[in-house]
C-alpha positions in Angstrom: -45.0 2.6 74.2 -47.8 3.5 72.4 -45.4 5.3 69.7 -43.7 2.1 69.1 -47.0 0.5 68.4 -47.8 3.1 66.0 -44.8 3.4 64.4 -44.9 -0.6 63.5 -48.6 -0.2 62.6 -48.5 2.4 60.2 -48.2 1.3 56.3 -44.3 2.3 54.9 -44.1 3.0 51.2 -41.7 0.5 49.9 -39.3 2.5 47.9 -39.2 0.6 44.8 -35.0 0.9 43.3 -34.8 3.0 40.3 -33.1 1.5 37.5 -29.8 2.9 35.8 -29.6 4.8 33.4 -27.4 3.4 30.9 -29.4 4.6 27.9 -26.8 7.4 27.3 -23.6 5.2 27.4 -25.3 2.9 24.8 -26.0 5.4 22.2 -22.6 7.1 22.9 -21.0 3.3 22.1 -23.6 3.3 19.3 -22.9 6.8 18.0 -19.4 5.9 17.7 -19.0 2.9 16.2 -21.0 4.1 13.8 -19.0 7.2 13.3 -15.7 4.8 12.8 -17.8 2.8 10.5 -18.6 5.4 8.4 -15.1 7.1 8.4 -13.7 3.8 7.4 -16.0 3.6 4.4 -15.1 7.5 3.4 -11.3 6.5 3.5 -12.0 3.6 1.5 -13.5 5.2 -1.2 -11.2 8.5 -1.0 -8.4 6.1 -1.1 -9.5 4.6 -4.5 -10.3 7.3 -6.0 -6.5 8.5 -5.3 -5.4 4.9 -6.9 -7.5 5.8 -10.1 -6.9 8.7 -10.6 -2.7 8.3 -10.4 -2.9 4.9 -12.2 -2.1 6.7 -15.8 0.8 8.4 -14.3 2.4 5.2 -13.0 1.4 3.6 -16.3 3.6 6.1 -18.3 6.2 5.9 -16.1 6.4 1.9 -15.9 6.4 2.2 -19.9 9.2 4.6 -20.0 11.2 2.9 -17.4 10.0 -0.2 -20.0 11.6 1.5 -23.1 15.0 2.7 -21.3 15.2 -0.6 -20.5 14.9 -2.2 -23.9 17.1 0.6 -25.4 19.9 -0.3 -23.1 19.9 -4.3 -23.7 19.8 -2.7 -27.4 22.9 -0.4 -27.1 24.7 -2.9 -25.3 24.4 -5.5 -27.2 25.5 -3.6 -30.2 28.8 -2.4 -27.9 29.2 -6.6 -27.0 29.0 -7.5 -30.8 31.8 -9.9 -32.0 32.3 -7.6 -35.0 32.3 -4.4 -33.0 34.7 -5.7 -30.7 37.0 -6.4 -33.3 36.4 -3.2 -35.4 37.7 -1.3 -31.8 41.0 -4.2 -31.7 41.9 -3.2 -34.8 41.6 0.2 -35.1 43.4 0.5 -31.6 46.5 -1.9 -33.2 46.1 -3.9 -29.4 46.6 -7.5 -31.3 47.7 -8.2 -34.1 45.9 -10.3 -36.5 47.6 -14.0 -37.3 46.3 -16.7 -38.9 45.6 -19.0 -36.1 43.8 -15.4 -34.2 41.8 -14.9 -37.7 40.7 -19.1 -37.1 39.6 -18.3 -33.5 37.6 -15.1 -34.5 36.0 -16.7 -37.0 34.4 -19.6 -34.5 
């Protein structure tokens, strides 16, 4: 029993627990978030540079969509005119002209 005795007796190392390593998982989380960070500042300012760079184009083509737009309400209000549409009755002999047609023309 002397082996038991000595067993107990003798001085064991505690083993102490080593700690984890999660140094590596931090920086990869680190690393990428600042990865995405950066790539959403790069898209950003690619983005706008895109915007200014095509804002003259759209500018011209708002302005001649703009001028169509005027020339059409111009043309058709000249085509709507009281006298034009008369000129066209006329010349096509579709009514003709009375007195009491001439008195309603006129207003």
């Amino acid at each position: 029993m002397q082996t038991s005795d000595f067993h107990s007796a003798r001085i064991r190392k505690i083993e102490e627990p080593k700690p984890k390593k999660r140094f590596p998982l931090v920086y990869v989380v680190f690393g990428l978030s600042f990865c995405v960070f950066a790539g959403s500042i790069w898209f950003s300012s690619y983005a706008k540079d895109v915007a200014l760079r095509r804002q003259p184009v759209y500018e011209r083509q708002k302005n001649s969509v703009q001028d169509e737009i005027h020339r059409l309400e111009l043309e058709e209000s000249a085509l709507t005119s009281i006298q034009k549409i008369r000129k066209i009755v006329t010349e096509l002999k579709l009514v003709e002209p009375t007195e009491t047609s001439q008195i309603i023309w006129d207003k």
